[in-house]
Every structure is written in C-alpha cells, then in structure tokens.
N, CA, C and O atoms as a GROMACS GRO file, in nm:
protein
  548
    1UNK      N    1   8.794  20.896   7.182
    1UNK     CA    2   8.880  20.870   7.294
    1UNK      C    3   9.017  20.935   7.274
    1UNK      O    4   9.074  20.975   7.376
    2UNK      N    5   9.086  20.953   7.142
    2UNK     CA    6   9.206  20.991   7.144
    2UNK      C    7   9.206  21.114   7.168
    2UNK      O    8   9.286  21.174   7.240
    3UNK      N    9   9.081  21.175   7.085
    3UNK     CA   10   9.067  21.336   7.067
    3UNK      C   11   9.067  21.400   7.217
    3UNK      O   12   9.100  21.517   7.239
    4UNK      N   13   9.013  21.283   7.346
    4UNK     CA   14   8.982  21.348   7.484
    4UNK      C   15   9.129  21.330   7.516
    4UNK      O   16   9.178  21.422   7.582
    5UNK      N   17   9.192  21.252   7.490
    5UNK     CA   18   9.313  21.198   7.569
    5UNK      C   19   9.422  21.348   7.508
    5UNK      O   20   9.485  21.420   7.585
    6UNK      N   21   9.421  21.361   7.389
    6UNK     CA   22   9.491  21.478   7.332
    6UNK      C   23   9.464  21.613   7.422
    6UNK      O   24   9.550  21.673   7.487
    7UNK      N   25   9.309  21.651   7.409
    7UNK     CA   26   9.296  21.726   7.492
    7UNK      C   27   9.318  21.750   7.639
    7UNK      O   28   9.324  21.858   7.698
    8UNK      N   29   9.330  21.631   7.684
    8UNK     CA   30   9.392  21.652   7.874
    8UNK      C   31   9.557  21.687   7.850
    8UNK      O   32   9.626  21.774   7.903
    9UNK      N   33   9.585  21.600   7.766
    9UNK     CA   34   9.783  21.648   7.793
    9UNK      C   35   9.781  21.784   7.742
    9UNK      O   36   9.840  21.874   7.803
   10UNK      N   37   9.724  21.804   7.643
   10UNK     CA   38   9.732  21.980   7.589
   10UNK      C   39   9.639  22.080   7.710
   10UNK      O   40   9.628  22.196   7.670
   11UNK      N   41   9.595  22.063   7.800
   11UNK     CA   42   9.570  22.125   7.876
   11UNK      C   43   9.669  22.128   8.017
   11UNK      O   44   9.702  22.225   8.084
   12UNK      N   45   9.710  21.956   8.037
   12UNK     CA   46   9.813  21.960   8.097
   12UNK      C   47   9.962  22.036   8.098
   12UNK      O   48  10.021  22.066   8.202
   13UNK      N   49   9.990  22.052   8.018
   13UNK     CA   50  10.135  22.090   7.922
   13UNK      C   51  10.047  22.265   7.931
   13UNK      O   52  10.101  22.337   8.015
   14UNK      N   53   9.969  22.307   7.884
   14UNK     CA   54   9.946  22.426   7.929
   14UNK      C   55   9.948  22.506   8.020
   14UNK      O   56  10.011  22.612   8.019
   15UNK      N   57   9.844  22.442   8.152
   15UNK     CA   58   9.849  22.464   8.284
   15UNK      C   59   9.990  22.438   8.340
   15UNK      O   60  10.020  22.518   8.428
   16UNK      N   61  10.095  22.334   8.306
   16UNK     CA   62  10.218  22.312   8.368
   16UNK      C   63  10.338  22.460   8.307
   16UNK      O   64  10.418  22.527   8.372
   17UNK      N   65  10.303  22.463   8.156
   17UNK     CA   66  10.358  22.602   8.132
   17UNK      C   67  10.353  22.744   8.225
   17UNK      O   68  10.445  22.821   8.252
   18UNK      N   69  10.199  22.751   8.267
   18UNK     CA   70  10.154  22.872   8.315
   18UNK      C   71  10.216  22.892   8.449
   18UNK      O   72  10.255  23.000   8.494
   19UNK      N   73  10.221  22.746   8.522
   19UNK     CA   74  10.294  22.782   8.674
   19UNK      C   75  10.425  22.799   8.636
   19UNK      O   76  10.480  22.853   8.732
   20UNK      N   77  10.489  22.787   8.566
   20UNK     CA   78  10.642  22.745   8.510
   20UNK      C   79  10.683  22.937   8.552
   20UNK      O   80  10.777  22.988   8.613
   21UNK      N   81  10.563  22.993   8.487
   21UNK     CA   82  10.655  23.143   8.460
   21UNK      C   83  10.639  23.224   8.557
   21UNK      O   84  10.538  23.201   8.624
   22UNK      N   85  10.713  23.328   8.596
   22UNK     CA   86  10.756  23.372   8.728
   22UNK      C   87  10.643  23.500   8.751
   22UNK      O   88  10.626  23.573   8.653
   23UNK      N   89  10.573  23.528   8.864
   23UNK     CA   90  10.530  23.630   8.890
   23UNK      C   91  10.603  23.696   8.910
   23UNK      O   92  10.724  23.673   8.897
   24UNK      N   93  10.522  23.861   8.970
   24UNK     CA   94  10.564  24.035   8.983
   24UNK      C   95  10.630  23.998   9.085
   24UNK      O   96  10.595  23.911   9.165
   25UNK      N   97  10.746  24.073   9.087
   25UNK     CA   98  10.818  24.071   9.228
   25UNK      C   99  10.943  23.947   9.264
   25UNK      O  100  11.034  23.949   9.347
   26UNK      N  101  10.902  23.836   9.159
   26UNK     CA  102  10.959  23.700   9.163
   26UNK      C  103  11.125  23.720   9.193
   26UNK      O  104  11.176  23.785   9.101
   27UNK      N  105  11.203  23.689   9.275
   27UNK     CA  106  11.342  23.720   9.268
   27UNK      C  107  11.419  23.614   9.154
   27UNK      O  108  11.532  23.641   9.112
   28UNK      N  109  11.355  23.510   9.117
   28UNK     CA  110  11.391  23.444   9.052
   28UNK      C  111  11.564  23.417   9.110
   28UNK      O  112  11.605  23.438   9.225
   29UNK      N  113  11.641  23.367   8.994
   29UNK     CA  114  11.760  23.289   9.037
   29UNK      C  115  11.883  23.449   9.069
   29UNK      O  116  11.993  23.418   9.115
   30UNK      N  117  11.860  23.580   9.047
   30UNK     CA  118  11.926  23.677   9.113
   30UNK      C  119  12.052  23.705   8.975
   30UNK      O  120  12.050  23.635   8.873
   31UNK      N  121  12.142  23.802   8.993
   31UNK     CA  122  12.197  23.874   8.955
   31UNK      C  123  12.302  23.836   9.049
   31UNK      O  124  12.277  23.865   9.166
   32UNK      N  125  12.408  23.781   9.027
   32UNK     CA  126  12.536  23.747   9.037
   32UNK      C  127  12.676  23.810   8.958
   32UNK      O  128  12.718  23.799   8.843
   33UNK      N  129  12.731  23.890   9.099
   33UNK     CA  130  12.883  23.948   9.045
   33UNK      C  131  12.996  23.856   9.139
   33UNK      O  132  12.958  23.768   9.216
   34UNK      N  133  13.088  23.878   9.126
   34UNK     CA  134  13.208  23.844   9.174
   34UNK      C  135  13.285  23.936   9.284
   34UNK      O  136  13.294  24.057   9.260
   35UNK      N  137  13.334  23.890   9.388
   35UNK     CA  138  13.408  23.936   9.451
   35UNK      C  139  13.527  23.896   9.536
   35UNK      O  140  13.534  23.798   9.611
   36UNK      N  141  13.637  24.007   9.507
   36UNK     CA  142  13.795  23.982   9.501
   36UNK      C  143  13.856  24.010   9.579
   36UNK      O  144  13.805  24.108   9.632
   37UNK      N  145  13.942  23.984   9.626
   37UNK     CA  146  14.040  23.935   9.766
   37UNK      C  147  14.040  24.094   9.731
   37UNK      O  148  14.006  24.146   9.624
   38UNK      N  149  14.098  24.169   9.868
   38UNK     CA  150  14.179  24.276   9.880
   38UNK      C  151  14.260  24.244   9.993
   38UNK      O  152  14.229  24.177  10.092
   39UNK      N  153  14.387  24.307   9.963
   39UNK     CA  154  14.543  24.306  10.086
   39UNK      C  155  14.545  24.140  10.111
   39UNK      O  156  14.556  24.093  10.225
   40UNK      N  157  14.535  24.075  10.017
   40UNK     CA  158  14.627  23.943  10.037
   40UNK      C  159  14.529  23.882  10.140
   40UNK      O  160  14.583  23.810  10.224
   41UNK      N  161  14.374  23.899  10.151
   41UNK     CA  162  14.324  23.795  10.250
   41UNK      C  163  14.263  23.661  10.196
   41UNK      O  164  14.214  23.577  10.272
   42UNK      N  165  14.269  23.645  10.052
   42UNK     CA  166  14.252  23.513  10.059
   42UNK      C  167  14.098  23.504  10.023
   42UNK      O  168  14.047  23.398   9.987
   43UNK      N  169  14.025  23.626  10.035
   43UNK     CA  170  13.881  23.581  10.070
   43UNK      C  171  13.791  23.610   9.894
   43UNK      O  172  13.803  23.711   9.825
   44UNK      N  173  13.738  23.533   9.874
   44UNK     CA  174  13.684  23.547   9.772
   44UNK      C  175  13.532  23.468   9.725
   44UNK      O  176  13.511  23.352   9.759
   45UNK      N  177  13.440  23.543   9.648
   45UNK     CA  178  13.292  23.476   9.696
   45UNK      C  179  13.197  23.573   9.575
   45UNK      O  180  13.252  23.635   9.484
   46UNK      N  181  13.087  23.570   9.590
   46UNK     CA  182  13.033  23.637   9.509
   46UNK      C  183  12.924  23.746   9.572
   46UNK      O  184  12.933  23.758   9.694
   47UNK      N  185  12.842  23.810   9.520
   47UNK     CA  186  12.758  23.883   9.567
   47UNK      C  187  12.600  23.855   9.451
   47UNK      O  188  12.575  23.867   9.332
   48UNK      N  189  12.548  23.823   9.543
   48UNK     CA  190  12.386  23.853   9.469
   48UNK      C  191  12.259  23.909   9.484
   48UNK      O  192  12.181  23.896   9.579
   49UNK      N  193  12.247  23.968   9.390
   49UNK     CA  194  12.090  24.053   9.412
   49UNK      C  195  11.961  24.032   9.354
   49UNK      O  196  11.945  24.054   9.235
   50UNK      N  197  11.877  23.994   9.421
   50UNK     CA  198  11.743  23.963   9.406
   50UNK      C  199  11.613  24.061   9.377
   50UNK      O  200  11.534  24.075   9.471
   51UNK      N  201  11.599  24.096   9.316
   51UNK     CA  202  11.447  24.195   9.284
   51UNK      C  203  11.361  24.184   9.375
   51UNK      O  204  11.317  24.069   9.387
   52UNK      N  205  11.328  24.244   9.429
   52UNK     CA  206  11.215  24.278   9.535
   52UNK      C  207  11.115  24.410   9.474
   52UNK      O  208  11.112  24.506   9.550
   53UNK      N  209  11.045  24.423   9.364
   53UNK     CA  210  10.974  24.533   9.370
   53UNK      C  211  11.058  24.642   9.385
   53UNK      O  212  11.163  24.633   9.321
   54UNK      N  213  11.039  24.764   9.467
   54UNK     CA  214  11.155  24.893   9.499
   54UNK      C  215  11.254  24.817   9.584
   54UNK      O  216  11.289  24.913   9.653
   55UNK      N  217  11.318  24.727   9.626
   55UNK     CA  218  11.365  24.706   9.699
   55UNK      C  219  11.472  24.553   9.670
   55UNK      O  220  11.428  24.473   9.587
   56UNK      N  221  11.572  24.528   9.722
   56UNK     CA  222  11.686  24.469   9.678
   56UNK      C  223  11.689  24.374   9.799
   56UNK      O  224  11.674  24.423   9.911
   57UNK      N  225  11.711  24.224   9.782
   57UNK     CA  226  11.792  24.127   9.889
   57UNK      C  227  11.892  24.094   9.809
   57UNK      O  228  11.888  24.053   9.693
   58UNK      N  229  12.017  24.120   9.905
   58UNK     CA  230  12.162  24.073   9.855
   58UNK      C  231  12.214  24.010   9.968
   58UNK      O  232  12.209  24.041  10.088
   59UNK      N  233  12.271  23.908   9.904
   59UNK     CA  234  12.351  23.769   9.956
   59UNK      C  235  12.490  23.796   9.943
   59UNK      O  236  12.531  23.801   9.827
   60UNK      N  237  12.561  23.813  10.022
   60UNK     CA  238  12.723  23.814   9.992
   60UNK      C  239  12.775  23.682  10.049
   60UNK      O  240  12.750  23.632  10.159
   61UNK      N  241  12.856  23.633   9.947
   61UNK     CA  242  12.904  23.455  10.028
   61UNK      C  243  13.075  23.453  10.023
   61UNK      O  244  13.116  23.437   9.908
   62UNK      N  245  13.126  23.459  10.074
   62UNK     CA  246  13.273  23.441  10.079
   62UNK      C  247  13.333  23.324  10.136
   62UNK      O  248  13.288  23.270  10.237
   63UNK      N  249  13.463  23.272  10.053
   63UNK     CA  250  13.539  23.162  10.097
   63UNK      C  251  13.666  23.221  10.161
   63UNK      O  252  13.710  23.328  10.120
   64UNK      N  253  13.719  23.160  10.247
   64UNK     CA  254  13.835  23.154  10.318
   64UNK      C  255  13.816  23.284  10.436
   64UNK      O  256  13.898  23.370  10.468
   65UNK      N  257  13.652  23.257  10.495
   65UNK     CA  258  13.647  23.359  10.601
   65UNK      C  259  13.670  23.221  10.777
   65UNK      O  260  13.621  23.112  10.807
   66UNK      N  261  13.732  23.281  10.819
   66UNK     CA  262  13.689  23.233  10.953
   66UNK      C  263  13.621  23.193  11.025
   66UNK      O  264  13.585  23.291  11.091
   67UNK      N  265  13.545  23.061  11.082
   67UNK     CA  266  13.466  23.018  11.119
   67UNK      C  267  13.406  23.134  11.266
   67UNK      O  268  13.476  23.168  11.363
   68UNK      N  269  13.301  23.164  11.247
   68UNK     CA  270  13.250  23.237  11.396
   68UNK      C  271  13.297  23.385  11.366
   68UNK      O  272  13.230  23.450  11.446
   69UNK      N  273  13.370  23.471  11.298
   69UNK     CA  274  13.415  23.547  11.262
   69UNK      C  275  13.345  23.652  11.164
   69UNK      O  276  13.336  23.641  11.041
   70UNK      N  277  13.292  23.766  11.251
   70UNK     CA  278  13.216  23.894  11.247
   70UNK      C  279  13.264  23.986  11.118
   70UNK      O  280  13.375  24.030  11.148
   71UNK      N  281  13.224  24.037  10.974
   71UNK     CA  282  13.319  24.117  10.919
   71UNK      C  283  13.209  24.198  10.847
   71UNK      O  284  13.107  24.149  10.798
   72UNK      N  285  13.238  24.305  10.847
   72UNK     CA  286  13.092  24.432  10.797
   72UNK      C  287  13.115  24.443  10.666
   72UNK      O  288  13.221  24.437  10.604
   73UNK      N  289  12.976  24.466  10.620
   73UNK     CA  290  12.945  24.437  10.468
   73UNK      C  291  12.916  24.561  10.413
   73UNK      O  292  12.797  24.588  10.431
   74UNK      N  293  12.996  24.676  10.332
   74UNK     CA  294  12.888  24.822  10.310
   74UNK      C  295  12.855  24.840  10.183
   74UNK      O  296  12.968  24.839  10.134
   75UNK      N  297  12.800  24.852  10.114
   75UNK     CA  298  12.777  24.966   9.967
   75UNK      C  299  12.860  25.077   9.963
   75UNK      O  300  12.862  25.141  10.068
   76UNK      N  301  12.932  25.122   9.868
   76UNK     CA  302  12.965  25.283   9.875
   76UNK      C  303  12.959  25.262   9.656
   76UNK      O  304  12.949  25.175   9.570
   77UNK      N  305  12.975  25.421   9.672
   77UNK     CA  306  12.920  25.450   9.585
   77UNK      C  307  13.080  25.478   9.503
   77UNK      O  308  13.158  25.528   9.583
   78UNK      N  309  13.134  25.460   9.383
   78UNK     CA  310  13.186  25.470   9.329
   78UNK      C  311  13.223  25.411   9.184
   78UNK      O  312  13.166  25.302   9.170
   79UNK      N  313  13.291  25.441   9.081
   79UNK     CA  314  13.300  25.386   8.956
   79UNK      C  315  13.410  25.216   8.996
   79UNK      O  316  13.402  25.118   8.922
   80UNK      N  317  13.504  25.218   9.126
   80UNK     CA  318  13.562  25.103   9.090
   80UNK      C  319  13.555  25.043   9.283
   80UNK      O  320  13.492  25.097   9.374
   81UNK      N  321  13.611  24.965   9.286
   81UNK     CA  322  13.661  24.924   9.451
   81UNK      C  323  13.808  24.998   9.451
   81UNK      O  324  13.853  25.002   9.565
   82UNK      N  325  13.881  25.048   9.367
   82UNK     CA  326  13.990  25.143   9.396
   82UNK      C  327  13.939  25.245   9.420
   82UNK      O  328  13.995  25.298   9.517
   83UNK      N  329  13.828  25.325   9.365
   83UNK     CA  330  13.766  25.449   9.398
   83UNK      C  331  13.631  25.457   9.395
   83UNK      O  332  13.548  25.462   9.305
   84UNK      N  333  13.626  25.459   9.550
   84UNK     CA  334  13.512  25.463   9.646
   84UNK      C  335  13.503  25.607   9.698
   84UNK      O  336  13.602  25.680   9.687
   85UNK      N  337  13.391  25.651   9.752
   85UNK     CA  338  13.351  25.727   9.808
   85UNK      C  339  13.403  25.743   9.953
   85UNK      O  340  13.467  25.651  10.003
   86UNK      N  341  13.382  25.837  10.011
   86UNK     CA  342  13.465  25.789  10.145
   86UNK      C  343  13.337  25.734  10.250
   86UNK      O  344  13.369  25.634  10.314
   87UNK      N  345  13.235  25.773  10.269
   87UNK     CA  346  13.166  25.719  10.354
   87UNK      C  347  13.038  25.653  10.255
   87UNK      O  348  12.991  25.709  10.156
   88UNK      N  349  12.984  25.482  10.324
   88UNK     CA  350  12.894  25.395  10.240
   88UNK      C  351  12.773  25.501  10.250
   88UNK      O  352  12.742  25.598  10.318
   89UNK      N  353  12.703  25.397  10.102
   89UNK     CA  354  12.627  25.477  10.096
   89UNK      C  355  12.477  25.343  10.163
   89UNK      O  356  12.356  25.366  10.176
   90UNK      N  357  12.543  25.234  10.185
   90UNK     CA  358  12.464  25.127  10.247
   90UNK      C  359  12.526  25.081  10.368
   90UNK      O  360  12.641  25.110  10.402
   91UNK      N  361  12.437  24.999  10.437
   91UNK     CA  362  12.525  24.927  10.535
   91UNK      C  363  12.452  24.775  10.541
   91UNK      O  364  12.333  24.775  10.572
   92UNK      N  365  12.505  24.666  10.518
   92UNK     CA  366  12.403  24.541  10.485
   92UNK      C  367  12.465  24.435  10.662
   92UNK      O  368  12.543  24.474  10.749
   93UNK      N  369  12.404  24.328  10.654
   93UNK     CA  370  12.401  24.248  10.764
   93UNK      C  371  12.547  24.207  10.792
   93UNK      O  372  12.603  24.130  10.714
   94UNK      N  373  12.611  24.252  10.901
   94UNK     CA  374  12.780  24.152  10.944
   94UNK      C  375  12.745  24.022  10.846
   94UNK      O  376  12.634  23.977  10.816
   95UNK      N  377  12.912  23.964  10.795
   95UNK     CA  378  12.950  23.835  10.737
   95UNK      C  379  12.930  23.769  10.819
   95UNK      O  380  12.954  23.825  10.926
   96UNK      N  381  12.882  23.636  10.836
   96UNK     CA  382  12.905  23.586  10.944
   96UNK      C  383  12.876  23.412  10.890
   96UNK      O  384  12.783  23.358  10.829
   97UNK      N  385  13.011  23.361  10.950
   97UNK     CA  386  13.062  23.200  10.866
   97UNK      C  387  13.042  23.264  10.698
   97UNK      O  388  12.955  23.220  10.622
   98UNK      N  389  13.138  23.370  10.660
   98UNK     CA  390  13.094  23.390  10.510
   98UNK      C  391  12.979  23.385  10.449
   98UNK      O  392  12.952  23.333  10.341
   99UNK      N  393  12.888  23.463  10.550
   99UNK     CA  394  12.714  23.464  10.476
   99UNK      C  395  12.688  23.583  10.511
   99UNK      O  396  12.668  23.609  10.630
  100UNK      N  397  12.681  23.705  10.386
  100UNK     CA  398  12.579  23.824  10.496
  100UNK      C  399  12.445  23.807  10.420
  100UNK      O  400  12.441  23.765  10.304
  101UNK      N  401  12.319  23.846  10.502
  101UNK     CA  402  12.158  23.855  10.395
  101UNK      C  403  12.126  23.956  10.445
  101UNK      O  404  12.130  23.974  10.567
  102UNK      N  405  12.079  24.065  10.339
  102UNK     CA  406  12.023  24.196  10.380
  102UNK      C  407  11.922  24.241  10.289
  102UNK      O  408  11.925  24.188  10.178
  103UNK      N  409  11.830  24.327  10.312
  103UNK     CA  410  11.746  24.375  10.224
  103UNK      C  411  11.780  24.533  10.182
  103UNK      O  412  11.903  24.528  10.192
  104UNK      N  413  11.760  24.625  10.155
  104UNK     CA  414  11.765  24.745  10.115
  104UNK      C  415  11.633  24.853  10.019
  104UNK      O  416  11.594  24.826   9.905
  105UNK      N  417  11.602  24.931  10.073
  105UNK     CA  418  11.489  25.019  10.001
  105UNK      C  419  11.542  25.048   9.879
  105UNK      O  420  11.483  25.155   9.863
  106UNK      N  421  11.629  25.032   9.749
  106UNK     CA  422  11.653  25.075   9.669
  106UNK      C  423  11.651  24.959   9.540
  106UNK      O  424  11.672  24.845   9.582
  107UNK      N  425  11.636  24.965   9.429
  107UNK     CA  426  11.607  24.853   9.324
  107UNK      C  427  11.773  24.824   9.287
  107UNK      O  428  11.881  24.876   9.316
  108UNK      N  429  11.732  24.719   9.213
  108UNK     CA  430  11.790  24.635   9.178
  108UNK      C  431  11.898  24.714   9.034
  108UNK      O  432  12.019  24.710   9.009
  109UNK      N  433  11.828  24.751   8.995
  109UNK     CA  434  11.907  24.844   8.815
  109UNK      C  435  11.951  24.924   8.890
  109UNK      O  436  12.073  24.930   8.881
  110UNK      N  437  11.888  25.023   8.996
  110UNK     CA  438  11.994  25.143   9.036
  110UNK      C  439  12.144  25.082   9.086
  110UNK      O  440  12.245  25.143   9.051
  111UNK      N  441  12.156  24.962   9.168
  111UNK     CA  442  12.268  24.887   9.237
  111UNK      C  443  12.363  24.859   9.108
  111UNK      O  444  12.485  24.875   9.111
  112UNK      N  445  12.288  24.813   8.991
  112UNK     CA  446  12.378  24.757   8.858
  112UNK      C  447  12.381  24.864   8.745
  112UNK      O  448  12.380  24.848   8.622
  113UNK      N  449  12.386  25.011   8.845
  113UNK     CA  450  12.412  25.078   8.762
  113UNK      C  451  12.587  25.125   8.681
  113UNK      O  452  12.619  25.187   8.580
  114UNK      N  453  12.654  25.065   8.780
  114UNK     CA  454  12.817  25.102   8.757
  114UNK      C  455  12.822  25.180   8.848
  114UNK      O  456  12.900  25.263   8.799
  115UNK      N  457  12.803  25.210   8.924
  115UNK     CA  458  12.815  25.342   9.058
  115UNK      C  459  12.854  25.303   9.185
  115UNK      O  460  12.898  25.377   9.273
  116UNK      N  461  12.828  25.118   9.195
  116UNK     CA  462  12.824  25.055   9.363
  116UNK      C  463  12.950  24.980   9.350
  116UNK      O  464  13.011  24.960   9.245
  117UNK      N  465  12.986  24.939   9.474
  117UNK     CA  466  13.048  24.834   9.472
  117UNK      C  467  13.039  24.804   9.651
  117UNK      O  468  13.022  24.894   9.734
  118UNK      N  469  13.058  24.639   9.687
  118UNK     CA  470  13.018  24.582   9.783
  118UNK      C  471  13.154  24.581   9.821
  118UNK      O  472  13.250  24.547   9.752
  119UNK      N  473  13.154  24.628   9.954
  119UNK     CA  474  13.299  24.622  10.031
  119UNK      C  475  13.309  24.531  10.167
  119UNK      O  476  13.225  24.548  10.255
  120UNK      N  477  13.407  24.441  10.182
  120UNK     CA  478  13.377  24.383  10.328
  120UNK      C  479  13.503  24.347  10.385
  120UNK      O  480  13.595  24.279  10.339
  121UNK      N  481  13.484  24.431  10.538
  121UNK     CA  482  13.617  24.458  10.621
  121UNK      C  483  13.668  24.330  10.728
  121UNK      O  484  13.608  24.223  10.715
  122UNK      N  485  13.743  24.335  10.798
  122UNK     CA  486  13.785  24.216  10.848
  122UNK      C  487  13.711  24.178  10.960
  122UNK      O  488  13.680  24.072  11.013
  123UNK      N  489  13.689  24.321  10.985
  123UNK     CA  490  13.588  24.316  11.159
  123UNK      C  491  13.477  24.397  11.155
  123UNK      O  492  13.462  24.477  11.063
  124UNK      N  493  13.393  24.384  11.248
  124UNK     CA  494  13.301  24.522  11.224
  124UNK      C  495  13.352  24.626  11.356
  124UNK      O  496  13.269  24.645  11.445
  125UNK      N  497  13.465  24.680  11.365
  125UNK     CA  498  13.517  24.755  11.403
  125UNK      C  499  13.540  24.886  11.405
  125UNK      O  500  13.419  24.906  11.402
  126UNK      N  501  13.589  25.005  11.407
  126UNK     CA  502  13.653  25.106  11.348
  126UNK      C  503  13.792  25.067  11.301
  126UNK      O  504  13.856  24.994  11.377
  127UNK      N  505  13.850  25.106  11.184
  127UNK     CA  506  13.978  25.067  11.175
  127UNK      C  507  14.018  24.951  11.094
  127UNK      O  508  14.132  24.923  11.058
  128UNK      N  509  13.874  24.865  11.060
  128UNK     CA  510  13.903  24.753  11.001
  128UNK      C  511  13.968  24.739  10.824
  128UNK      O  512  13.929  24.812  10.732
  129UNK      N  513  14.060  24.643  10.812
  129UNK     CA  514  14.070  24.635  10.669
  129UNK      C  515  14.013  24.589  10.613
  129UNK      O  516  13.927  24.508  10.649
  130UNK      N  517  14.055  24.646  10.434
  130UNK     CA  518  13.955  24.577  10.364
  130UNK      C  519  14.010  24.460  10.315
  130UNK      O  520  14.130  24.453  10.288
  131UNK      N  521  13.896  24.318  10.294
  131UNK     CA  522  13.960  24.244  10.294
  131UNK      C  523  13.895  24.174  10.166
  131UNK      O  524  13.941  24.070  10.121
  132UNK      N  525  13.763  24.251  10.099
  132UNK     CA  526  13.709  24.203   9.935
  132UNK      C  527  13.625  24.306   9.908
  132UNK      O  528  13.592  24.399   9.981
  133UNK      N  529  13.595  24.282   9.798
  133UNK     CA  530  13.492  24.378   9.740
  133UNK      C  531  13.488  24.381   9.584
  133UNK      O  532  13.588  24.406   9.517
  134UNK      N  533  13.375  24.355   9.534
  134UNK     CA  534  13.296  24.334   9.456
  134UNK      C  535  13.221  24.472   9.354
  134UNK      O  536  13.121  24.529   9.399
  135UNK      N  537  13.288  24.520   9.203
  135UNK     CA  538  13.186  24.592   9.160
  135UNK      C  539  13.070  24.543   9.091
  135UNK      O  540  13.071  24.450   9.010
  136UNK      N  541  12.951  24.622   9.132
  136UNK     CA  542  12.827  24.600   9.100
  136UNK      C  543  12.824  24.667   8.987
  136UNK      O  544  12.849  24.787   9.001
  137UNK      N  545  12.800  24.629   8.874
  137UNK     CA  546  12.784  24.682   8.699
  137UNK      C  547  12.673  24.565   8.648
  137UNK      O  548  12.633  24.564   8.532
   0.00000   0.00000   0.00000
C-alpha cells in the first residue's frame, strides 16, 4: 500500500512538473525595459516584449498619460533615444489610457539588440512631441 501510494504522488509531482514548463512559442512573463519622460511630460512606464516565434507582441504602459488621450507609439532605429534615426523603423498601436498592444513581424533578440528604442509622441499628429521613450538593449 505505501509502495502504491509513493508511486501516485511521484507520478503526480511528475506530471504537475511537465505542465509547469513552457512550450515553443510560449511568451512567458516577457522582457521588460523602462521608459523615460522626455521634455518635462511627466510620463513614465515601461515597455514589454513577448516572443512570438518570428514575431514580437509589445506592450507599452505609461503613467501620467491623459485619460481618453491618443499618443503614437514608433520603433526607430538607433544606439540611444538622443540618437535616433530620422524616420521609424516600426509603427505600433496609438497609446491609448496609457496602453499601446501591437504585434510586429520581427523577433524578439533582433529588438534587444541595442539598435531600437520605443518612442511615444503626445498626439498622433504631424508635429507631435516627444514625450518618452525607452531603449531596447
């Protein structure tokens, strides 16, 4: 009787291990950077990226955005958020209540290569400032 009873929890505790670990593709808990006020707006939040196979979902979350308040989210390609590229090399979903969710055809290591950084303007306008942005390393 003990020897059966041993054997169900050691099969239990096995089988509970096996679901425990993450499949192909799993985004698991994501890749989290930081991102920093620019021109005194106050706004600050993080950015995260999720593994998708070839392909990337990133979450940008910001505090001290404006309730109802539209603000465009881009990629550009550069070594810092002082030096950017001039035109993105992404364009991800408007902020909106400090939430953008977007997907992208490109992985996850190329984004954390030191080359990106997440920029987000006040409006989705022409003309808009920048008001955070985040390097991706």
């Amino acid at each position: 009787m003990k020897r059966t009873f041993a054997a169900v929890v050691a099969a239990l505790v096995t089988s509970a291990a096996a679901s425990a670990q993450s499949y192909p593709g799993d985004p698991g808990a994501g890749t989290e950077r930081g991102v920093e006020q620019v021109n005194n707006s106050g706004q600050v939040g993080t950015v995260t990226l999720f593994r998708r196979d070839a392909a990337t979902r990133i979450q940008v979350a910001l505090h001290g955005v404006s309730d109802g308040r539209l603000e465009s989210v881009r990629i550009y390609r550069g070594p810092s958020c002082a030096d950017l590229q001039p035109r993105p090399t992404y364009f991800l979903a408007d902020l909106k209540n400090g939430v953008s969710r977007s997907s992208i055809g490109v992985t996850e290591d190329r984004l954390l290569s030191g080359n990106y950084n997440v920029v987000v303007f006040s409006n989705n306008h022409a003309g808009a400032q920048t008001v955070a942005c985040g390097h991706l390393y």
